[in-house]
DRENKE-579746 format. One record per atom (N, C-alpha, C): x, y, z. Coordinates in steps of 0.05 Angstrom, whole numbers, plus 5000, padded with zeros to 4 digits. Layout:
XYZ
...
This chain:
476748814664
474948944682
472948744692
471848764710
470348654731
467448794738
465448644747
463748754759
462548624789
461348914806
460048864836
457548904839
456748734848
453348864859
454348794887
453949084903
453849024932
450948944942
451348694967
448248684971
447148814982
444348884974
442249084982
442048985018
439749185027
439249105042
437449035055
436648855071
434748735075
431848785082
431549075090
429449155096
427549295078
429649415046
429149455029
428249805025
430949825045
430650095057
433650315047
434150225020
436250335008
436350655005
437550815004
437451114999
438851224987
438051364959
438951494934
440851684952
439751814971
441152044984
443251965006
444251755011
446451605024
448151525002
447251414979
448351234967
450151504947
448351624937
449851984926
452052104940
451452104963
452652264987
455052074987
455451804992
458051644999
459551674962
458051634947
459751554921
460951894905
460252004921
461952364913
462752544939
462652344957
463452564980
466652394994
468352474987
470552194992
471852395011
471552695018
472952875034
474052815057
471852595071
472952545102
474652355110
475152155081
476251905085
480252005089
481151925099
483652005107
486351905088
488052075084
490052035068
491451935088
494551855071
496451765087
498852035083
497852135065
499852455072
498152665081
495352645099
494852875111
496252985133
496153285144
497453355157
496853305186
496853255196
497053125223
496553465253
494553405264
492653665280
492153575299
492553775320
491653725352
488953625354
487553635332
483453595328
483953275321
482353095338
482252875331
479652995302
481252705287
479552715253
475652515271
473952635250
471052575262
470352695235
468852315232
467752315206
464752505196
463452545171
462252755177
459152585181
457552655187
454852655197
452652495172
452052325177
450752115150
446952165154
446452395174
443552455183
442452525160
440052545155
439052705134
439353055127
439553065157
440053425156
441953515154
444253345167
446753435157
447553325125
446653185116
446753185084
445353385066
442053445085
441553705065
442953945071
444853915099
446454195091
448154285073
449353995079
451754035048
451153955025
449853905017
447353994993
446854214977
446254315008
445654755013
448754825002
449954705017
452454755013
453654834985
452354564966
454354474947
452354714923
449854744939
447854944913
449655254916
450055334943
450155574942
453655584946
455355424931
458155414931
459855614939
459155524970
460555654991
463255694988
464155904999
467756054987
468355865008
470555784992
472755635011
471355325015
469755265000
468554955014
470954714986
471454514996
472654384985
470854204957
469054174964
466254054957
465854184941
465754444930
463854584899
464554364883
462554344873
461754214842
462054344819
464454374805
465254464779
464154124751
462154434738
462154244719
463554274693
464654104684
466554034663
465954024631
463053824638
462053824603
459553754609
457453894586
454453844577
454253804556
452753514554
452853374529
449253504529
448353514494
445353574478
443753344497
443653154511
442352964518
441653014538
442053204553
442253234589
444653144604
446253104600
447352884615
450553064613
450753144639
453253324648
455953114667
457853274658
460053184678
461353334690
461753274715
462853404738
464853364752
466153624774
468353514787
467253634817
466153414831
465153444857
466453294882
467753534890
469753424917
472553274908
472253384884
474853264876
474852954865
471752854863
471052624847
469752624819
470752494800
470052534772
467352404769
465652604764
461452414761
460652564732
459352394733
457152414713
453852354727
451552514707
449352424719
447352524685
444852474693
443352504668
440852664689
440452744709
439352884722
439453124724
438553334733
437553584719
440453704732
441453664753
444053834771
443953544791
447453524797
448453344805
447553444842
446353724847
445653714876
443153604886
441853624852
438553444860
439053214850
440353074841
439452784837
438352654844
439152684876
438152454899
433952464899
434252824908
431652884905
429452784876
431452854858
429952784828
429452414828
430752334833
430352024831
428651874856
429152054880
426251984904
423652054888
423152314880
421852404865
420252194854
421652094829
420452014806
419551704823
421951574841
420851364855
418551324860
418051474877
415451524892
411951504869
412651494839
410951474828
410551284831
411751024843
412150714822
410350594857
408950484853
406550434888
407950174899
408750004866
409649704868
412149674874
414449794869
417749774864
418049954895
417849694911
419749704950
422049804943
424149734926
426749804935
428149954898
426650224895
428050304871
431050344854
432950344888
434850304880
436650084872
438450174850
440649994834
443449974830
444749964851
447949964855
449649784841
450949804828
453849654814
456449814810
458249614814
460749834812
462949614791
464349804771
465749694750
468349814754
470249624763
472149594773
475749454755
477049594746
478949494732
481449354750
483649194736
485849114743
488949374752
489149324770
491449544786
493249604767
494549484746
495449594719
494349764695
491649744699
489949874684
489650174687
489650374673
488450694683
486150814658
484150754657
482450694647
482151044638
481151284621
480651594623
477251524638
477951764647
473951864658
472351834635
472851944607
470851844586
469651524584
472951464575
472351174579
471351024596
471151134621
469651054646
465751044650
466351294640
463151404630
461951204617
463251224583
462051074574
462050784576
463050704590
463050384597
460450344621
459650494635
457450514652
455450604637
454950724622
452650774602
451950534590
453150494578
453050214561
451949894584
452849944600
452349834622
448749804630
449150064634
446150174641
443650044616
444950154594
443450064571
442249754574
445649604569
445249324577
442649124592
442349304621
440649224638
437349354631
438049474606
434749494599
433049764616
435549994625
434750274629
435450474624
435850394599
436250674584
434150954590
435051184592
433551354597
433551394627
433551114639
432851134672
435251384689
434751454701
435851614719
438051554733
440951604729
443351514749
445451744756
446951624776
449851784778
451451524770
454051714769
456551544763
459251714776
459751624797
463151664800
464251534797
467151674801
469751454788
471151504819
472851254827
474151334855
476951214848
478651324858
481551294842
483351254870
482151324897
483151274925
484151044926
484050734911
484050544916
487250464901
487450124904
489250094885
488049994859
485549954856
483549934831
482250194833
481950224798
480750424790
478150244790
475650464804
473650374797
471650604797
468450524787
466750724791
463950614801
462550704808
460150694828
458450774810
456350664805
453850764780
450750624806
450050934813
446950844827
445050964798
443450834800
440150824773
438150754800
436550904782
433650894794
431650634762
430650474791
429550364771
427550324758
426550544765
423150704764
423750874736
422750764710
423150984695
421151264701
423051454688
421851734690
419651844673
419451614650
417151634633
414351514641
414351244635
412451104644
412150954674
414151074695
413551014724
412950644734
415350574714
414650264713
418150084718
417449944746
420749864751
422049724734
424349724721
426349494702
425749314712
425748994708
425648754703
429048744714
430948644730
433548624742
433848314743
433148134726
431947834725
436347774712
436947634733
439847594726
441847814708
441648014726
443148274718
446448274723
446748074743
450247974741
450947824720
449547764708
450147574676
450347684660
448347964659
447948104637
450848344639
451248364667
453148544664
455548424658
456248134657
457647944658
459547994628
456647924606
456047934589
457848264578
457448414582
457548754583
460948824583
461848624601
464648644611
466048614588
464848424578
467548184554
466548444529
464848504532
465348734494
466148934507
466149084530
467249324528
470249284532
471349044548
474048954546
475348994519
473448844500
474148824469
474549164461
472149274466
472249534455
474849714452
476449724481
477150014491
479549794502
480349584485
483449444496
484149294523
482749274548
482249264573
483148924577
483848844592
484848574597
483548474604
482448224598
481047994593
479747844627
477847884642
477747874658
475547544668
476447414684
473947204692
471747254689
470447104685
467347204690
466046944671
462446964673
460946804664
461046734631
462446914619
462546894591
465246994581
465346914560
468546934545
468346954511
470446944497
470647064468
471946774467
469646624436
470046484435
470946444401
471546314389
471846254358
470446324349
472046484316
470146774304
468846914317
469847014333
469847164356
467047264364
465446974378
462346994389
463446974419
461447094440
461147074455
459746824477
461846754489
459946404492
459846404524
458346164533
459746154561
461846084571
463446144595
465246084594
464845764619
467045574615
467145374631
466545434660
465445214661
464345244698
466245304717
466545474734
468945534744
467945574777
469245484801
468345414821
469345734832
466245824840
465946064850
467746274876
468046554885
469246514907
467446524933
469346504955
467346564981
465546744979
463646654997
461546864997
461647105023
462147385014
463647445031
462747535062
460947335075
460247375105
461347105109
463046975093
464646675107
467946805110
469646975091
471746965098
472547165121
470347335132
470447525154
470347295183
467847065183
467046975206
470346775211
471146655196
474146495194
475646675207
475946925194
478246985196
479147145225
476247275226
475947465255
475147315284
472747145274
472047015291
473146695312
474846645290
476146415289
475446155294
472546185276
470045935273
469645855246
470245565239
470145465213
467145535201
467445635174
464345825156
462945575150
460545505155
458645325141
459845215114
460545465091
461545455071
463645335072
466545295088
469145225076
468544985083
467044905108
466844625107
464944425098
463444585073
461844385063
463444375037
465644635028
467644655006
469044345009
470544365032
471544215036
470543955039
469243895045
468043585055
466143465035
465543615011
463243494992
463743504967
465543784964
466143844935
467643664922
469743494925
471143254914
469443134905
467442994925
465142744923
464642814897
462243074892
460643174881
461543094853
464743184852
465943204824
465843024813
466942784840
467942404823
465342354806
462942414826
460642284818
459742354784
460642644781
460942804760
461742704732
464942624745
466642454727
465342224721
464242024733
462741734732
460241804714
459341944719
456641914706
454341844711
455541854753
453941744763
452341864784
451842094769
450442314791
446742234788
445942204819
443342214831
442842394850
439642434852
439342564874
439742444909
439342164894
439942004924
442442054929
445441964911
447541984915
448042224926
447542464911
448442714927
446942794956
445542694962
443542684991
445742545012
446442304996
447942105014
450642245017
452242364999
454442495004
454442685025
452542895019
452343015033
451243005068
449642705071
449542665091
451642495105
453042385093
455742285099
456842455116
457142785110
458342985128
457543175146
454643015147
453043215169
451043475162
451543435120
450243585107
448143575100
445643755092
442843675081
441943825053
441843805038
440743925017
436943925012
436844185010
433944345009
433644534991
430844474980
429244734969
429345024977
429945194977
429245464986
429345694963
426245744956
425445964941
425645804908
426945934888
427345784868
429645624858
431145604881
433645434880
433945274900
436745194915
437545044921
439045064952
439845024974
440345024992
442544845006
444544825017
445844635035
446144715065
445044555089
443644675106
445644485131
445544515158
446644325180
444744195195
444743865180
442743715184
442343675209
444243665231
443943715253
442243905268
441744155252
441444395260
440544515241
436744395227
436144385209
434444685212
434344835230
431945045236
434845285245
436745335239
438145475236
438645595212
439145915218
438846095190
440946135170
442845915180
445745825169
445345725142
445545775127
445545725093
447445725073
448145525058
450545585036
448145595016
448445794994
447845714967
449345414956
448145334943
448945104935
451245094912
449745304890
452645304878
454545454888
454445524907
457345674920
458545474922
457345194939
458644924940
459844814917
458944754900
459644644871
457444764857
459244854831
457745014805
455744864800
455944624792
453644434776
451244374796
450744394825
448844354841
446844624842
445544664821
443244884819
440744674807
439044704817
435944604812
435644484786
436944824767
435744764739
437644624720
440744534731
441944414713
441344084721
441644044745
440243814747
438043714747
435743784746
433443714738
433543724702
435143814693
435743794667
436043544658
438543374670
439843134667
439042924690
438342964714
438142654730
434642694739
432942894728
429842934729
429743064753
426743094762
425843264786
426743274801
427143434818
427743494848
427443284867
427543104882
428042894903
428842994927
426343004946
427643094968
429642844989
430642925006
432142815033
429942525034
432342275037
430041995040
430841965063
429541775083
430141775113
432641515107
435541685119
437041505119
437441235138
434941265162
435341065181
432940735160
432140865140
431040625136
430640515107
431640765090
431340665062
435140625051
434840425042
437740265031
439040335006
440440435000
441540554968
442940304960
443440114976
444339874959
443539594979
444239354971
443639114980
444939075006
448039325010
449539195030
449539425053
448339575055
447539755070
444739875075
443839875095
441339845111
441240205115
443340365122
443440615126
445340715126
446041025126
448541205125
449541245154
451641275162
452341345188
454441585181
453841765198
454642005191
457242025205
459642055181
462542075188
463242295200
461542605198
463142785211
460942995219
460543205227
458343425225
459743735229
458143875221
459544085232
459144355251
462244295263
461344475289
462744795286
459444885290
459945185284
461845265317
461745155339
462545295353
465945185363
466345125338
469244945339
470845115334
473945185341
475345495345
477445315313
477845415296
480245375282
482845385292
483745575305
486845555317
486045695344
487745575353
487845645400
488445885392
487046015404
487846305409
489146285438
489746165450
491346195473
493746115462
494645955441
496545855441
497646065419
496846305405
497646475392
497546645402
495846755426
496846895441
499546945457
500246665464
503246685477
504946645463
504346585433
507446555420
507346865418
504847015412
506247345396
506847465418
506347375448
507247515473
510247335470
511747205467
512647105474
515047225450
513847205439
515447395409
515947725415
513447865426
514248065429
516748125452
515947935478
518647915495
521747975484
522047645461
523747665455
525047855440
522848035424
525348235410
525348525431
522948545446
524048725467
527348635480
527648385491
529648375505
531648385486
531648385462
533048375438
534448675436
532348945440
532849185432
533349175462
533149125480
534949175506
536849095505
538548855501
541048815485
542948875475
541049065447
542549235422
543049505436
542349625462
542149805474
544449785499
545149525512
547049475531
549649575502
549649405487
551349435463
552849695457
550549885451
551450045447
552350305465
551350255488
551750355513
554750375530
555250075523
558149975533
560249945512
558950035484
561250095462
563350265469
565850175465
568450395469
569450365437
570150535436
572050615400
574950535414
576450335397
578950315411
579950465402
581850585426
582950785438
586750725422
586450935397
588351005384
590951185389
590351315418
592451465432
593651705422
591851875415
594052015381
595252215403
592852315425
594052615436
598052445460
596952235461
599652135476
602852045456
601152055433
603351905414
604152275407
602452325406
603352685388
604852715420
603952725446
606352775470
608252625462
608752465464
611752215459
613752405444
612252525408
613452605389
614752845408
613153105410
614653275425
616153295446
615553065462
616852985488
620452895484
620152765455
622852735451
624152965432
623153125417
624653255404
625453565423
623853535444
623953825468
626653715474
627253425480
629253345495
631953395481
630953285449
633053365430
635253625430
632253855427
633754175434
634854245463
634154115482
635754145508
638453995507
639753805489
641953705486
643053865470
642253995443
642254155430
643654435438
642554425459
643554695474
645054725494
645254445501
648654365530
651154265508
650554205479
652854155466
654254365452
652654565436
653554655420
652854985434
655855155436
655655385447
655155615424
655955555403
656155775380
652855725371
652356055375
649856125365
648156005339
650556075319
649656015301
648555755298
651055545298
650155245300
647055175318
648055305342
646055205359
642455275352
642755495329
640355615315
639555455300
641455355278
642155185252
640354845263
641754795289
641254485290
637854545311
637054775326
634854795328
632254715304
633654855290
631754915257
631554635246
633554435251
633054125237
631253965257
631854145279
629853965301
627053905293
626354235294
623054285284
622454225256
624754135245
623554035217
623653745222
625153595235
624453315239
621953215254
620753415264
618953425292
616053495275
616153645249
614453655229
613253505218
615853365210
615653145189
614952855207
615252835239
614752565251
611552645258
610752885262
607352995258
605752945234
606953015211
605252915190
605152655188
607052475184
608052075187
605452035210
605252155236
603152115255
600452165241
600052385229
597152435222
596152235202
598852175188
597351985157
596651735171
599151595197
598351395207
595651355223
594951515237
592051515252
589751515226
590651655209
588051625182
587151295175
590651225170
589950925157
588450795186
589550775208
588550675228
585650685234
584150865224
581750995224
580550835205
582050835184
580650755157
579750455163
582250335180
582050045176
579050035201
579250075220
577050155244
574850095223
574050425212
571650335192
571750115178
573650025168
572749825148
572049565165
572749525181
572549225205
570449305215
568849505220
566249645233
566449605266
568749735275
569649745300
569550115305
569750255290
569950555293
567450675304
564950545297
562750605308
561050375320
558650425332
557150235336
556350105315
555349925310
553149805287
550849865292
549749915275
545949955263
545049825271
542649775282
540049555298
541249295273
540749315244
541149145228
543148995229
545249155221
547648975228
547648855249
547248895275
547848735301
545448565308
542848575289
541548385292
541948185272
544048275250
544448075224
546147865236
549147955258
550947825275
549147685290
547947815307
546247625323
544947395315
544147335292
541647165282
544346985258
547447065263
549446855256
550246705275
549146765301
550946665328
548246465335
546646475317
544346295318
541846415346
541246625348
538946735369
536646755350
534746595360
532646585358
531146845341
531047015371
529647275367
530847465332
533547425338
534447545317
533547465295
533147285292
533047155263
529247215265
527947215278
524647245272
524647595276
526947745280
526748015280
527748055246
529948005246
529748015204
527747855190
525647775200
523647685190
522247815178
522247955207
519648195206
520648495204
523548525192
524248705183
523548575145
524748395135
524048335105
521348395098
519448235118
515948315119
515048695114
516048805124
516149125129
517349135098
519349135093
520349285067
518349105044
517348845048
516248785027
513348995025
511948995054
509449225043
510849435034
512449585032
513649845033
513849814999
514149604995
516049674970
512849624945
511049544955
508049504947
507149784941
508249974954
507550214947
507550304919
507550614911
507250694880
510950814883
512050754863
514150844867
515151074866
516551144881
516751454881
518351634872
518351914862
520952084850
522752024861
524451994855
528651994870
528952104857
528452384844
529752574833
530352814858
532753014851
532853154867
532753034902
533952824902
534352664937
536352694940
537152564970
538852504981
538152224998
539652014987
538851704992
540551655012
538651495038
539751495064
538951185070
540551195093
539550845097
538150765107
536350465111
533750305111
533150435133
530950565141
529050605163
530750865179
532650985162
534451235175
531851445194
532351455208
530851685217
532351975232
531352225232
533052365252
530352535259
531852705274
530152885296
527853075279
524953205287
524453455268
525953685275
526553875256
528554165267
526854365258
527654505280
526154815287
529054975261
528055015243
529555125222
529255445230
529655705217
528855895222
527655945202
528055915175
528355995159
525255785140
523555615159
522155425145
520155415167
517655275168
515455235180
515654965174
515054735202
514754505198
512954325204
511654195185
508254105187
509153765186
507953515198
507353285194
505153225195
506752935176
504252865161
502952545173
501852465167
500652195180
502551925180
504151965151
504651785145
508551885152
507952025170
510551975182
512952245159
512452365145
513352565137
513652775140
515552915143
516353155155
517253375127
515853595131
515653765115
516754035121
518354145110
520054405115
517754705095
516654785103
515655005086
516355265092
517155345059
517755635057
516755875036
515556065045
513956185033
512555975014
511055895030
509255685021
508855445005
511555425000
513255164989
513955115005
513654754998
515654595007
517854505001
519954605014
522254645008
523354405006
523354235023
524953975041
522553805054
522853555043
521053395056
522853125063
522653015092
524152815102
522952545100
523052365091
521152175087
523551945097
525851985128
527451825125
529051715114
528351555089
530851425076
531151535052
529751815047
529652105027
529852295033
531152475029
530752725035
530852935011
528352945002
527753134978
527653414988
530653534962
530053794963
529553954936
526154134934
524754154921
526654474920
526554544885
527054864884
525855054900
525955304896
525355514912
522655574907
521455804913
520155974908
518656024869
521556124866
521256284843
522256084819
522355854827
523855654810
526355624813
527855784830
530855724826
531555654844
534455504844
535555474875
535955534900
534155474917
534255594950
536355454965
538455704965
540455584988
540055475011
538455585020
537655485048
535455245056
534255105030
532954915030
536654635032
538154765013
540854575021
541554485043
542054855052
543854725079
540454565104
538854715096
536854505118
536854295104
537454135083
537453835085
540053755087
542553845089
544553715096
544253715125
543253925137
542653865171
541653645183
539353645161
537053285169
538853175163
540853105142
542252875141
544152835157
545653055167
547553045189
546052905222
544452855219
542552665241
542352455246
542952355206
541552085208
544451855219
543451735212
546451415220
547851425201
548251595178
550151515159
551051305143
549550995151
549950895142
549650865105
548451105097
548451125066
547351425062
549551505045
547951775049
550051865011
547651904985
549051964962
546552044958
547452254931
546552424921
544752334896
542652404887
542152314864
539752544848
538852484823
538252764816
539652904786
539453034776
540653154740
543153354754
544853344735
547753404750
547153664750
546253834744
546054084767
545554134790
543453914793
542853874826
545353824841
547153564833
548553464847
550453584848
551953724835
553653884832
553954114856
550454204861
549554344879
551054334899
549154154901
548453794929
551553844940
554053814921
555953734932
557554004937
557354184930
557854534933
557254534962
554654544973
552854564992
554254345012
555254145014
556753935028
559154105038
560254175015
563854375028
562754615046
560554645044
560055015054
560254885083
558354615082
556354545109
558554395126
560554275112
563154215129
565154435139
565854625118
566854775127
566254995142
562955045151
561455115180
561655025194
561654815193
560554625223
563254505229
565254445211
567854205216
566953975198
569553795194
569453555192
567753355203
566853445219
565453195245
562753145232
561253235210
558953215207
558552975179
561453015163
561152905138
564252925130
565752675133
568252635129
569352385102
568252565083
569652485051
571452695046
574552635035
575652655029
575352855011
577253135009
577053294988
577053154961
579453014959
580452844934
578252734925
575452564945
574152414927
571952624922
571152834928
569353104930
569953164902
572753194896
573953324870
572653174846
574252864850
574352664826
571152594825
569152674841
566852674840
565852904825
566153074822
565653424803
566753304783
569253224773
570253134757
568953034740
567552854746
566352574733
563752744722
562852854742
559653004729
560953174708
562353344707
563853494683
564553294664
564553164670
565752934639
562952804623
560952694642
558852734627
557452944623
557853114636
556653384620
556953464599
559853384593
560653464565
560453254538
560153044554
559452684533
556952694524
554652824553
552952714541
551652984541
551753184524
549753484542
546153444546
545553164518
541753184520
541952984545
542952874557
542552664581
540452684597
538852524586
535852574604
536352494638
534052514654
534252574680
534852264686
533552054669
533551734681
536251774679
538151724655
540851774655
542051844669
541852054675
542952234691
543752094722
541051994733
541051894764
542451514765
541751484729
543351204729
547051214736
547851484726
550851404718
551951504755
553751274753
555751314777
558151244775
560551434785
562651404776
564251154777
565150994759
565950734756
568550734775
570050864779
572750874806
572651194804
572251324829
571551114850
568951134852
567650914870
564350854878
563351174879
560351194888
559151324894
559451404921
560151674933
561251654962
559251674969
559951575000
558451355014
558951545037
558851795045
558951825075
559051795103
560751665118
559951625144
557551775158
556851665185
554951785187
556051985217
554252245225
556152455234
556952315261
């Protein structure tokens, strides 16, 4: 676990009743499965009045408000926990709707303490799931730490993130004697706070200023070169202007170190280093400064140890004595063979890091190419022909000659009987050259599919060909298809129980079902609801179908997802799920072919069968077969069918 102090702000005009209001009111911030409304979303109102409404709100726990505050537990101490808006808090204040008020309140005693409020937030590793107790009490202890016990706080926990973390505002005005905490290096102390409650409650071992050292004391930990400070990696990255900071990182911090290593650290030497690059080092307040000597009256500032750890006031004045300001480099000599420094580089804030013109036209130039790319894959499939297998001319041929047969048939032979007799071998040869035709067009078919000539190819495939024939575009379009599945797959992983697994980026149409109501969602999901379940939800390369109502099987949640799947490209379409489902799944497949035809889903009865088959055999092998099991086993011959697509 980790800890934040966000910085205050500058006017010293912080607010218990903002800071309350954002750390338990998470209602307006937007999911990625909300449902999606003709009402553009409009965040809610941060005024004072519209906070004391919902305030009003949260006292007089309005029917139907999302926001009531259910409290959970009251500890002998004062100190309650709550579930407000659906965020887990704690507070030691009289009711979690006055806090804000109770802690202005008590502020307001203190004439001396400008800015009463105290924000930190304790934040764990994305593997970690820490309980709300445990959460609690790791912020208590916290609180203690910093020497306010008793003092007045909230605490939420926010779980929206991919870190668990929690928000702890204190007032730092105690409630007794109306006198502010002392906050005299409170990142140290909380520093400090991290490494035993780590120890405590099992928590993984996190960076920071101190560490667990032999016989297990708490020591400092080695100097460790700090990160950006974070109004430098926004101005880089957005603005596309090198930060004061990376380039004094860059241009001094080596020096700093050698001199380090040698033993030969001065205040002159580091003056001279630093003016070597256009840098100045200064006093400001009780530390230390690195400033643009050029541009000495600008409000541009690195902390110094942001630059290098060891450049703080008080470690060096430790080891090379007092402070030494800047000597005039044009006239005092640091050695016999130099008269003065000439400055190798300076730095220019208004210097662009990368052409934005020249990234502008590659991503125009990129976007061109895969436009003309999907114009392409579009001529492609446009001017696709299925070669032309002839069956209705070959099935003429067949009858064309056996018609001819019985008209010889019937100028040779005058006796009835015969001429009945050798009719009857006609239509049985004429049978049997019909079935020979049907099996032949199958294999013909079969081979089609297998050469991937029977249908078009998928955007993928014909951009996979493409980017073998060596095109450009193609090959930076599976780029940025690999890029896509890598965020995708960053996600939390999800049930594949009860699915139907379809292929990469499958999409099909929404359907006006009768039998379902259909709601989307932001993040691109399509939801089938019935009597107030969701029956079927399309998530493209899933199509979950959820039981009924009453818990049991809804037929009609089936056949509406074999519909969605009858949409998609077919390029992959299997069942997966505890063999009742699938068993379903594949029941529901014969109904939905034999409604609609063949044309929607053309597997073979035989492999339909030896597929039931196989689930009956572990049914009976394994009967406790848990659900992982279950969705692991696939029939060893034959594969898992693989459906064309309709």
């Amino acid at each position: 676990m980790n800890v934040i102090i966000p910085p205050k702000r500058g006017d010293k005009g912080s607010s218990f009743n903002r800071l309350v209001s954002y750390i338990s009111d998470r209602m307006d911030k937007p999911n990625d499965d909300d449902e999606i409304s003709s009402t553009a979303r409009a965040s809610a109102s941060r005024s004072k009045k519209a906070m004391f409404d919902r305030l009003v709100d949260y006292v007089e726990r309005n029917e139907g408000d999302d926001r009531a505050v259910v409290i959970t537990d009251v500890f002998p101490d004062g100190r309650q926990r709550l579930i407000s808006g659906g965020i887990s808090c704690e507070t030691n204040c009289f009711s979690w709707e006055t806090a804000a008020a109770e802690m202005n309140m008590v502020a307001a005693q203190s004439t001396r303490c400008q800015d009463p409020v105290y924000h930190f937030i304790l934040s764990w590793r994305e593997n970690e799931a820490p309980t709300d107790a445990q959460i609690f009490e790791c912020a208590e202890y916290s609180i203690r730490q910093l020497g306010m016990e008793g003092h007045q706080y909230v605490t939420a926990v926010h779980q929206d993130t991919d870190n668990t973390h929690c928000h702890v505002a204190v007032n730092r005005v105690n409630p007794v004697t109306y006198k502010a905490a002392n906050l005299w290096n409170d990142a140290d102390t909380l520093q400090k706070a991290c490494r035993v409650l780590e120890r405590k409650y099992g928590f993984i071992q996190d960076n920071g200023s101190w560490e667990w050292g032999v016989n297990d004391q708490l020591k400092r930990a080695p100097l460790r070169f700090t990160r950006a400070p974070r109004d430098a990696v926004p101005l880089q990255v957005y603005s596309n202007t090198e930060s004061l900071y990376h380039y004094a990182v860059e241009n001094v911090r080596d020096g700093i170190s050698k001199m380090l290593e040698d033993n030969s650290l001065t205040w002159e030497k580091t003056h001279r280093v630093l003016h070597d690059r256009g840098l100045g080092l200064r006093e400001q307040g009780d530390g230390l400064v690195v400033y643009d000597y050029l541009r000495p009256e600008s409000p541009t500032v690195v902390k110094a140890s942001s630059v290098h750890v060891a450049l703080t006031k008080g470690k060096l004045e430790r080891h090379i004595g007092k402070y030494e300001g800047r000597p005039s480099f044009a006239t005092e000599a640091f050695d016999d063979s130099q008269s003065y420094v000439l400055m190798r580089s300076n730095y220019q804030p208004q210097f662009e890091l990368r052409d934005k013109d020249a990234r502008f036209e590659r991503r125009q130039a990129r976007a061109e190419a895969r436009l003309d790319l999907k114009l392409r894959y579009q001529r492609y499939r446009d001017g696709f022909k299925r070669p032309e297998l002839n069956v209705l001319g070959r099935q003429r041929e067949i009858a064309d000659h056996f018609r001819a047969m019985k008209a010889t048939v019937r100028d040779k032979h005058r006796d009835p009987v015969m001429r009945k007799l050798m009719y009857r071998v006609a239509e049985f040869e004429r049978m049997k050259a019909m079935a020979e035709l049907r099996i032949q067009v199958r294999k013909e078919r079969q081979d089609l599919a297998d050469k991937g000539l029977g249908r078009p190819m998928g955007y993928r495939a014909w951009v996979e060909q493409e980017a073998l024939a060596g095109d450009v575009a193609a090959v930076s379009q599976l780029r940025g298809m690999a890029y896509r599945e890598k965020r995708q797959a960053k996600r939390n992983e999800r049930d594949v129980d009860r699915v139907i697994l379809c292929g990469v980026a499958d999409d099909s149409p929404v359907h006006d079902w009768k039998t379902h109501a259909t709601q989307v969602r932001r993040n691109g999901v399509v939801e089938y609801v019935r009597d107030g379940v969701v029956g079927v939800r399309d998530e493209g390369t899933l199509v979950h179908i959820n039981p009924g109502y009453f818990g049991g099987e809804d037929r009609s949640n089936f056949a509406l997802a074999m519909a969605i799947t009858s949409h998609k490209s077919g390029d992959r379409v299997a069942f997966q799920g505890e063999i009742p489902f699938m068993q379903d799944a594949l029941r529901s497949l014969q109904d939905f072919n034999r409604e609609y035809g063949l044309s929607r889903f053309e597997p073979t009865r035989e492999d339909q069968q030896r597929y039931l088959d196989y689930l009956e055999e572990v049914d009976r092998s394994q009967p406790q077969v848990d659900r992982q099991a279950a969705t692991a086993h696939v029939p060893p011959d034959p594969a898992p069918i693989q459906y064309p697509r309709p």
